[in-house]
Residue frames relative to the residue before (quaternion, step in Angstrom):
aa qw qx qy qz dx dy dz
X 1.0000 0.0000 0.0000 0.0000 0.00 0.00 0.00
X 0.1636 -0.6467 0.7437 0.0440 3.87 -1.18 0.69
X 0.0647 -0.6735 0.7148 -0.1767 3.03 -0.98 1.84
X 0.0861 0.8420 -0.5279 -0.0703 3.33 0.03 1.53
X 0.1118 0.8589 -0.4097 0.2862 3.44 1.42 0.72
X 0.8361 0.1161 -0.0047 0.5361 3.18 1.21 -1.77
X 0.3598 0.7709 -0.4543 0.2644 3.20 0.72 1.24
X 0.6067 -0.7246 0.2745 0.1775 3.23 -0.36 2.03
X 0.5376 0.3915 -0.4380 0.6049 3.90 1.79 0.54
X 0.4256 0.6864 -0.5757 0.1275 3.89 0.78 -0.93
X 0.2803 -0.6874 0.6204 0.2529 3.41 -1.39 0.82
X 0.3262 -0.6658 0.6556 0.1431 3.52 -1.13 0.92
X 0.3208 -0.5630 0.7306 0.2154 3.43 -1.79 0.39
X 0.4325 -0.7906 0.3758 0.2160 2.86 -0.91 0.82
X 0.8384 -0.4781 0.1486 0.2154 3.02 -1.17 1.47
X 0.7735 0.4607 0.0345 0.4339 3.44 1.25 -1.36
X 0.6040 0.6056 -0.1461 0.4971 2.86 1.61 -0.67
X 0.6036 0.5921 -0.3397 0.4120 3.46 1.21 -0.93
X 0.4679 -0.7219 0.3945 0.3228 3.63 -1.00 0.76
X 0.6941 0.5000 -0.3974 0.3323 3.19 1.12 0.09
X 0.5176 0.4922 -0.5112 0.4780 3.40 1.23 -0.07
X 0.3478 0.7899 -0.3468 0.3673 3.52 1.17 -0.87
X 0.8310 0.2908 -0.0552 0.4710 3.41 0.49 -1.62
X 0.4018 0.7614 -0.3080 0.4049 3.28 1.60 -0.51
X 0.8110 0.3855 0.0299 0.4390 2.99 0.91 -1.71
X 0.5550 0.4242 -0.3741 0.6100 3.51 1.32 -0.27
X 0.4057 0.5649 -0.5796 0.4247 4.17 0.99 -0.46
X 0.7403 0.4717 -0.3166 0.3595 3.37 -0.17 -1.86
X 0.6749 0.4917 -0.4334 0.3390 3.75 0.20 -1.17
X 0.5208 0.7740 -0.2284 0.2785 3.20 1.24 -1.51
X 0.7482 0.3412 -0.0598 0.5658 2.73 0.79 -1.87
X 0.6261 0.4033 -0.4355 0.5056 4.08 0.48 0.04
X 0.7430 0.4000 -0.4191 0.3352 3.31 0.65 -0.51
X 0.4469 0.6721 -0.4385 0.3953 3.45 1.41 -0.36
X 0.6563 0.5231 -0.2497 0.4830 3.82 1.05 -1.44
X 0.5972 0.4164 -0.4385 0.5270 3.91 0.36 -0.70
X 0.6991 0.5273 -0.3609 0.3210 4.16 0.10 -1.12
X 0.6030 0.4630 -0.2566 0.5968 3.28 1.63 -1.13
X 0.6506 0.4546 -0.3756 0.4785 3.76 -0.03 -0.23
X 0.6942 0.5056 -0.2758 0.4317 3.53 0.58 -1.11
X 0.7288 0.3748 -0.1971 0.5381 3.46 1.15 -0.80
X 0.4920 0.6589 -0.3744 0.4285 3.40 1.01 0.10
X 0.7752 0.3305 -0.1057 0.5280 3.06 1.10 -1.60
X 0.4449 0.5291 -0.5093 0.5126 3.75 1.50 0.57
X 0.5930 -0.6650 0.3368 0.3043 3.56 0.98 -0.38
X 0.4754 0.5937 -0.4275 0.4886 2.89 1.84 0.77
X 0.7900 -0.3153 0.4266 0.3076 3.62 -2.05 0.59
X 0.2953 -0.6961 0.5988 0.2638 3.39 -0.86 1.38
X 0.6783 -0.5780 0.3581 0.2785 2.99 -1.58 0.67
X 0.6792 -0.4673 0.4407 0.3551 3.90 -1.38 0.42
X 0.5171 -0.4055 0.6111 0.4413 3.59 -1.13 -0.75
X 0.7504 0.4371 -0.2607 0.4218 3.35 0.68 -1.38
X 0.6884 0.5388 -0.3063 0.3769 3.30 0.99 -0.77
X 0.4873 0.7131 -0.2187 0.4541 3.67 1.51 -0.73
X 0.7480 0.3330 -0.1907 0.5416 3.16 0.61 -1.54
X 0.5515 0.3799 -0.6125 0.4199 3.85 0.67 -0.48
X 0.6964 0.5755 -0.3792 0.2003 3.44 0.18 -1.67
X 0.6032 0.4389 -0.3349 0.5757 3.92 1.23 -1.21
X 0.5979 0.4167 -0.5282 0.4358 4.24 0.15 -0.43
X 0.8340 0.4908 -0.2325 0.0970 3.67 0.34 -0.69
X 0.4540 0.7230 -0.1113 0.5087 2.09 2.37 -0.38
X 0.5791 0.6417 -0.0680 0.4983 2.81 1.04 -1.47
X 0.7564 0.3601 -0.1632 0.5211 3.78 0.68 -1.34
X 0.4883 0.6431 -0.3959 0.4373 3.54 1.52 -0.47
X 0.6718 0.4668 -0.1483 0.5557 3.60 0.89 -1.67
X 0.4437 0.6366 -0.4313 0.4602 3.82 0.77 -0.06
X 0.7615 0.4573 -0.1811 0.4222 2.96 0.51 -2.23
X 0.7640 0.4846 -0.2234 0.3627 3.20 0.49 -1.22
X 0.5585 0.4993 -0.4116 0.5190 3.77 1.48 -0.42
X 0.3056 -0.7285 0.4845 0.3758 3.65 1.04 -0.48
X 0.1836 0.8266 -0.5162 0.1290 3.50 0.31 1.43
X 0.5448 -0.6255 0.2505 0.4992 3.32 -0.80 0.01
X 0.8009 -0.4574 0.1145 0.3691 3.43 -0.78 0.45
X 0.5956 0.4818 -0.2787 0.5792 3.23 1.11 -1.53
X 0.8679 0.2660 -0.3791 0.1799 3.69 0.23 0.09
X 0.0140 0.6137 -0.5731 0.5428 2.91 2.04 1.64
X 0.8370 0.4408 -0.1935 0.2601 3.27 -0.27 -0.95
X 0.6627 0.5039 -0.2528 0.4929 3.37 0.88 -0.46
X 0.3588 0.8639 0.0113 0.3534 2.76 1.56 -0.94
X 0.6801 0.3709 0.1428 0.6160 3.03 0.33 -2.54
X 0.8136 0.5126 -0.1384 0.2369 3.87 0.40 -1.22
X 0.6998 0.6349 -0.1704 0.2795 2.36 1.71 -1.73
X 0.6486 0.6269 -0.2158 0.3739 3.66 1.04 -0.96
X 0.6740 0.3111 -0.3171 0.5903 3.40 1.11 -0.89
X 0.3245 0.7168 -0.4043 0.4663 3.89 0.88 -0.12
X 0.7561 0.2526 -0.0963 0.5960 3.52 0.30 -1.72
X 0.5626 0.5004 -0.4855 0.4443 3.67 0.75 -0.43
X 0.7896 0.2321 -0.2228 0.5225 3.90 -0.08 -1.18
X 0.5379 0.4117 -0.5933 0.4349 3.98 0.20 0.26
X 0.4653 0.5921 -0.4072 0.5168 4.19 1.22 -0.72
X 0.9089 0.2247 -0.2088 0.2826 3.58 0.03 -0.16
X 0.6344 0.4207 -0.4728 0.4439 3.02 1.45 0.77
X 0.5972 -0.6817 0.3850 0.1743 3.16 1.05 1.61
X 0.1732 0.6417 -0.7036 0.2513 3.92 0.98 1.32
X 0.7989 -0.4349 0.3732 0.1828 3.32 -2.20 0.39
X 0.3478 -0.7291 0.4367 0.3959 3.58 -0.19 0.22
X 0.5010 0.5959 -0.4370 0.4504 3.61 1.22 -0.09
X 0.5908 0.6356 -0.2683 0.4183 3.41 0.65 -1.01
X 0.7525 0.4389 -0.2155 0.4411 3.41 0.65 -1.09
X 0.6541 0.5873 -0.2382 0.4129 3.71 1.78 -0.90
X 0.6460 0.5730 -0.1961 0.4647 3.10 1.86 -0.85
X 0.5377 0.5011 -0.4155 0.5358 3.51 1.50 -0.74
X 0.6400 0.5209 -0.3750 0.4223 3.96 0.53 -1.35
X 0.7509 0.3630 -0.3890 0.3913 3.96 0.28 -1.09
X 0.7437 0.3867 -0.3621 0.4076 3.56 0.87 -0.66
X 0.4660 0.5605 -0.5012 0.4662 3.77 0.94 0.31
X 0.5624 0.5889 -0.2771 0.5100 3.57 0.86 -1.64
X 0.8344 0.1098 -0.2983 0.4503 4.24 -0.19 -0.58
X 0.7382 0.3029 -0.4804 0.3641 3.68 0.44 -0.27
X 0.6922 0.3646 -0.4393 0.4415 3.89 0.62 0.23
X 0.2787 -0.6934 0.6548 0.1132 4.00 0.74 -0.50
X 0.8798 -0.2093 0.1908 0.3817 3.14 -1.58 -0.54
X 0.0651 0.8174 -0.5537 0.1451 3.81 0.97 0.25
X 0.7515 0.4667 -0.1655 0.4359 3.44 0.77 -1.15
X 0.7657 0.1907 -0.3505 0.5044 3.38 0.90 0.08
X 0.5266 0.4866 -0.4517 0.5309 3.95 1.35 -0.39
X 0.1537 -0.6691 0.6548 0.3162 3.82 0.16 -0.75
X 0.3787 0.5403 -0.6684 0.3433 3.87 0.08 0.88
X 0.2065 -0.7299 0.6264 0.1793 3.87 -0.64 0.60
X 0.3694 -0.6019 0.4873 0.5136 3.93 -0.54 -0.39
X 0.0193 0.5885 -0.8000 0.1155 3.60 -1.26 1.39
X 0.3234 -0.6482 0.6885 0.0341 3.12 -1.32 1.78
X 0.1147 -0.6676 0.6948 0.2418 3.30 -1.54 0.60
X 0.6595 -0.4815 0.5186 0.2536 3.56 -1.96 0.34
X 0.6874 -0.4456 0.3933 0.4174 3.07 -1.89 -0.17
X 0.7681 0.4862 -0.4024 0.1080 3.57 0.98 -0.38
X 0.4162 0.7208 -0.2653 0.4865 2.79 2.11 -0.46
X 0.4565 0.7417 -0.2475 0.4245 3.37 1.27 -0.39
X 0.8815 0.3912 0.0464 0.2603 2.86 1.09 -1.83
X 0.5375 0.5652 -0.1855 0.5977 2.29 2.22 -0.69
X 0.6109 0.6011 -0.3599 0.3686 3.36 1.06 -0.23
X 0.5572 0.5566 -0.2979 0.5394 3.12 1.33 -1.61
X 0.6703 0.6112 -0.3927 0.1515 4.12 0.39 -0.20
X 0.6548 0.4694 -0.0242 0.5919 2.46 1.98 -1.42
X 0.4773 0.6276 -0.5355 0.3026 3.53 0.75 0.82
X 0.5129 -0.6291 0.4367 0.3878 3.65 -0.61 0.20
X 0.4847 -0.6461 0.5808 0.1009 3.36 -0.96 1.42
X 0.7089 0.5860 -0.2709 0.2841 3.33 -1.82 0.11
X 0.7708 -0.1515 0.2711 0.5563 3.12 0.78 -1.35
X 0.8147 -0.3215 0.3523 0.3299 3.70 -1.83 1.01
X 0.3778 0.7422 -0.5533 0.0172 3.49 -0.90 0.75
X 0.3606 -0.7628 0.4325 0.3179 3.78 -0.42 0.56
X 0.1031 -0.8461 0.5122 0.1057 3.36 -1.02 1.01
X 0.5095 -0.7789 0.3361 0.1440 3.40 -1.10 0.46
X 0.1138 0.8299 -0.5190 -0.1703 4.16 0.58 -0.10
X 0.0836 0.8061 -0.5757 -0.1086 3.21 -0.49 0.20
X 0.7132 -0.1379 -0.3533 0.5895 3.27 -1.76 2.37
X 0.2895 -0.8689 0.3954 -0.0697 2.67 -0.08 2.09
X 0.0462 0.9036 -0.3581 -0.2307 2.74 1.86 -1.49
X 0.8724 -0.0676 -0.1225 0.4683 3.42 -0.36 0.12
X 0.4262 -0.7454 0.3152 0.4041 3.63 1.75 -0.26
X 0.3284 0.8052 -0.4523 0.1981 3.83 1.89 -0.01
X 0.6876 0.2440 -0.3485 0.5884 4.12 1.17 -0.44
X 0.6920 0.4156 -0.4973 0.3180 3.51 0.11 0.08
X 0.5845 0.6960 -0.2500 0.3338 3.64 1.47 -0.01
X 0.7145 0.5866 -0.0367 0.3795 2.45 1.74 -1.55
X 0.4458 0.7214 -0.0288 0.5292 2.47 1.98 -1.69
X 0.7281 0.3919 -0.1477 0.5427 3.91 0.47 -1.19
X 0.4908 0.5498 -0.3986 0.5459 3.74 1.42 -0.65
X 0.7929 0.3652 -0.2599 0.4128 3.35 -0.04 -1.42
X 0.7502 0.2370 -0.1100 0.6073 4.17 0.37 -0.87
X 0.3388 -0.8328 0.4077 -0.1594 3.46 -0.44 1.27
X 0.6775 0.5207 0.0482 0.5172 2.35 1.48 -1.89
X 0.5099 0.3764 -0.2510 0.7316 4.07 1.87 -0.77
X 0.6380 -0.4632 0.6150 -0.0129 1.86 -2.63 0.60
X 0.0143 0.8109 -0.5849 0.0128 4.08 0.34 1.03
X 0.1004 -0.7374 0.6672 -0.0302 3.33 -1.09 0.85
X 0.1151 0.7330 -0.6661 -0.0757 3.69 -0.93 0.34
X 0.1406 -0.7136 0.6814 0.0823 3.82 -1.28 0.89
X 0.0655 -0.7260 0.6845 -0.0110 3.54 -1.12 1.26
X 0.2317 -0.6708 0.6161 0.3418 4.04 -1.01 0.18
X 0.6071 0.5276 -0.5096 0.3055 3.74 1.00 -0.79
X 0.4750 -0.6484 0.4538 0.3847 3.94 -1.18 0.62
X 0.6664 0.4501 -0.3598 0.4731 3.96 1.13 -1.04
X 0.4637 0.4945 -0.5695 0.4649 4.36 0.77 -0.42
X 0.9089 0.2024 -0.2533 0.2621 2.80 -0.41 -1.48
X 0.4017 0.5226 -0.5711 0.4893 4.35 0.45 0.03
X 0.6419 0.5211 -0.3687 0.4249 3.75 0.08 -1.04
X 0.6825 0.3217 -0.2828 0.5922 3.75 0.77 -1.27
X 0.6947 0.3916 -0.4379 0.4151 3.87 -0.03 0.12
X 0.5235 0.5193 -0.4454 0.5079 3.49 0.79 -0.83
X 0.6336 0.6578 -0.1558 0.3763 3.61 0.29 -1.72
X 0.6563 0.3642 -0.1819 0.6352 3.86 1.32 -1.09
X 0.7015 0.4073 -0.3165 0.4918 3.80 0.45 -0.79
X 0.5520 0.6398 -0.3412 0.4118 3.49 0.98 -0.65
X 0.8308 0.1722 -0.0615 0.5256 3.73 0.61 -1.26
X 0.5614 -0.6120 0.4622 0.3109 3.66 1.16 0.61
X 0.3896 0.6875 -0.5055 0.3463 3.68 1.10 0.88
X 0.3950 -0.7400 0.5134 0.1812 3.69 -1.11 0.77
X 0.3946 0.7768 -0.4154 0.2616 3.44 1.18 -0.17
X 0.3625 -0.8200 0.3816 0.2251 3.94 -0.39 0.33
X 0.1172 -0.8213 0.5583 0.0113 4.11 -0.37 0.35
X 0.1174 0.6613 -0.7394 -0.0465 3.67 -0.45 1.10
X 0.3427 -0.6121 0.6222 0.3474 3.14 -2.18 -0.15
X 0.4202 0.6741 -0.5141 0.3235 3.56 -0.80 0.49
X 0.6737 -0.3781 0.4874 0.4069 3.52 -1.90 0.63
X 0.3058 -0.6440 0.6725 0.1987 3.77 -1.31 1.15
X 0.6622 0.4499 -0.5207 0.2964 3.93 0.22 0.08
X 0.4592 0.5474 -0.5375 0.4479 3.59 1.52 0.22
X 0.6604 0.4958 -0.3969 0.4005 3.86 0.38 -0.11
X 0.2025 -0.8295 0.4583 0.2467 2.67 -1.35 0.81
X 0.5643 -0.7245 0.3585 0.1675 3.51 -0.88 0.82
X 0.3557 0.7198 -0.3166 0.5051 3.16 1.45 0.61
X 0.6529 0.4183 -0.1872 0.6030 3.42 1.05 -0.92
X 0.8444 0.1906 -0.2490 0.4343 3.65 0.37 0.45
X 0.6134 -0.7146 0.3186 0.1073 3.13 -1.16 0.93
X 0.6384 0.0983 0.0996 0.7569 3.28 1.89 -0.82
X 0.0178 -0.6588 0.7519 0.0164 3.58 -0.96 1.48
X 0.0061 -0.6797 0.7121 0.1760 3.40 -1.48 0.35
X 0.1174 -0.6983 0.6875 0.1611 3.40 -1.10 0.63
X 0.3071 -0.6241 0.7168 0.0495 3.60 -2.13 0.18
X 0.6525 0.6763 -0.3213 0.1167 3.41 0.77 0.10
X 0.7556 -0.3958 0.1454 0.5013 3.99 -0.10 -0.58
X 0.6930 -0.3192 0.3883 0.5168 3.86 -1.14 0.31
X 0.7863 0.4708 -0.2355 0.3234 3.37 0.55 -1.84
X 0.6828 0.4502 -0.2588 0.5139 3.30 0.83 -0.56
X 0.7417 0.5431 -0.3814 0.0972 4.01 0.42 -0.04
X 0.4242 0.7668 -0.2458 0.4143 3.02 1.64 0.43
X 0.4896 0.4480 -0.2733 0.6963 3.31 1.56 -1.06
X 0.7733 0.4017 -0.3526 0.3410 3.87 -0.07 -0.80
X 0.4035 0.6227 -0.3961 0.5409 3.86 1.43 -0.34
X 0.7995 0.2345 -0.2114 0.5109 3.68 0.19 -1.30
X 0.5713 0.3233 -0.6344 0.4082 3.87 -0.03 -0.04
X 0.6786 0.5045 -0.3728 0.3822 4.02 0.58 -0.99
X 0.6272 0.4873 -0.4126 0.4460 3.78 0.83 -0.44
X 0.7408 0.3580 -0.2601 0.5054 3.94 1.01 -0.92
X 0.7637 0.3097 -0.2835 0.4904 4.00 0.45 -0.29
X 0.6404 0.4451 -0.4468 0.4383 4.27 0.51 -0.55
X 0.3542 -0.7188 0.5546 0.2243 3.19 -1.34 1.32
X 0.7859 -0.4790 0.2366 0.3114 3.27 -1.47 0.28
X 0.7747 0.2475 -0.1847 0.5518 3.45 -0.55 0.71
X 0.2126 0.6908 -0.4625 0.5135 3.82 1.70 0.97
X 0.0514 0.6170 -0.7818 -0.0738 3.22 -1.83 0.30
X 0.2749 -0.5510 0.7841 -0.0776 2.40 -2.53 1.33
X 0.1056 -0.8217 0.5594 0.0262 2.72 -0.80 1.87
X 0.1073 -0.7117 0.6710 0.1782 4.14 -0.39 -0.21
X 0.3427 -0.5861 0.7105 0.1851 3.71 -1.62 0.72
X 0.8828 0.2068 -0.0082 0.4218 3.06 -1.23 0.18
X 0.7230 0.3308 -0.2200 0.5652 4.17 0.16 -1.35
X 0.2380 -0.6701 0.6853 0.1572 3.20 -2.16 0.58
X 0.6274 -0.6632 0.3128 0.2623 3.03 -0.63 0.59
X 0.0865 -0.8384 0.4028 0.3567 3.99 1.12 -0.15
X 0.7650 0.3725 -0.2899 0.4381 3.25 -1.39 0.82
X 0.7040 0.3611 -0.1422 0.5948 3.91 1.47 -0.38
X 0.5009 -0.6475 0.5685 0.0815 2.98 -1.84 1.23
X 0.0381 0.8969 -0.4062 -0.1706 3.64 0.14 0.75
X 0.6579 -0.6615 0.2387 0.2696 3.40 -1.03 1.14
X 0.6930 0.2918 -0.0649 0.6561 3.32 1.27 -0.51
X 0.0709 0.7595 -0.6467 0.0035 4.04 -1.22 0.43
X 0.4079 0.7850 -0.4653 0.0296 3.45 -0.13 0.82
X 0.6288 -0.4860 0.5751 0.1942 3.17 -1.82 1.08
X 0.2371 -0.6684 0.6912 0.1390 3.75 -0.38 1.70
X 0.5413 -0.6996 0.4041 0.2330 3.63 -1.24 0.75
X 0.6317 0.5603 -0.1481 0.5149 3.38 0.56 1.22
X 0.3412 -0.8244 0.2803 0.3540 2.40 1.87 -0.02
X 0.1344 0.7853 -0.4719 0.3775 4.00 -0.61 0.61
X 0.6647 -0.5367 0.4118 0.3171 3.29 -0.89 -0.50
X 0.6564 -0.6268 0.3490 0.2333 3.19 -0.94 1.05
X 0.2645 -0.7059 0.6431 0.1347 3.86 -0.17 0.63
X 0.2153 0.7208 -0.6423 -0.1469 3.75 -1.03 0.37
X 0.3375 -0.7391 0.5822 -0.0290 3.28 -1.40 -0.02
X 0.0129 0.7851 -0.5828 0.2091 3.47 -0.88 1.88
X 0.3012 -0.7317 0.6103 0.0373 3.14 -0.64 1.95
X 0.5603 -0.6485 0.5152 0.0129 3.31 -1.29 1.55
């Protein structure tokens, strides 16, 4: 296994920056400022506050400081929701096991989600297909997915071209076991590391495709603009790149997302 996660060069985003700690931290204010409003009005001589009333007062708060950090929307929302959420799920008095089991299986199949902002978005067979078009005929060529996630195009992909070199890289620990299990399972030769794809270089392959988030496609433009030799392709599912003209734009048949494409 190649876990390039813990490799002693990995570059880290920083820690603080991620919108979810981000939101982490506007939760808490939320919720203190909710407590000072309730005291303050207590000692005016007014009716402490409900549960229900608490959690609206800490969601709104909370979504206020959102707005004002300029986040993205949906995390106004979560925000606003989350508290009375945790308030009525509190009273139907589920197990405390129940709650550890949702947290460990979130925790391996997303991993660091919260600080890469790539969630896991599977693509399909057509996206598949459209890929398998735009590879270079003729001859051997090593290709690259990166957050493989379950490993369904880098499998499929290795089914169809024998003759190449498929690679998929996942950081979650439960994607990427699934994509090995999944390779050992059908006697496929295709490869699966776990670890952070900006430790790789992109030089060694001929075709990267990536699947990952709006937030994340800028950093991937520049690692592909300084390391892909000439006459390479970078594909993306679904994301555009901002600020770039992409060489290629296809419509997988079936409709779906848009596939683009940028010759190196």
């Amino acid at each position: 296994m190649s876990d390039l996660e813990n490799h002693p060069g990995a570059h880290r985003r920083p820690l603080l920056q991620a919108p979810a700690i981000q939101a982490l931290l506007l939760f808490v204010l939320g919720l203190v400022g909710a407590n000072v409003i309730d005291v303050l009005c207590q000692r005016a001589g007014l009716s402490p506050f409900s549960p229900l009333q608490t959690s609206l007062l800490h969601g709104a708060i909370a979504a206020l400081l959102a707005r004002l950090r300029r986040m993205a929307v949906w995390w106004w929302l979560i925000l606003l929701v989350f508290p009375l959420a945790a308030l009525l799920v509190g009273r139907l008095q589920l197990p405390p096991w129940l709650f550890l089991t949702v947290f460990l299986f979130m925790l391996v199949l997303f991993w660091s989600t919260f600080r890469s902002q790539v969630p896991f978005y599977p693509s399909g067979r057509s996206a598949w297909d459209a890929v398998a078009a735009l590879l270079p005929q003729g001859r051997a060529i090593r290709f690259m997915d990166i957050g493989s996630g379950l490993g369904g195009a880098v499998l499929d992909l290795s089914h169809r071209r024998p003759e190449s070199e498929f690679t998929g890289i996942e950081i979650a620990p439960l994607p990427w076991l699934v994509s090995r299990l999944r390779a050992a399972l059908t006697g496929n030769r295709c490869r699966f590391v776990r670890g952070d794809y900006l430790l790789l270089d992109f030089a060694e392959y001929d075709v990267v495709f990536a699947y990952l988030s709006p937030a994340a496609m800028l950093a991937l433009w520049h690692k592909a603009r300084a390391e892909m030799r000439p006459g390479t392709l970078l594909l993306s599912y679904e994301f555009h790149i901002p600020g770039t003209t992409p060489d290629l734009v296809i419509q997988p048949e079936g409709g779906g997302p848009v596939l683009h494409g940028w010759r190196m």
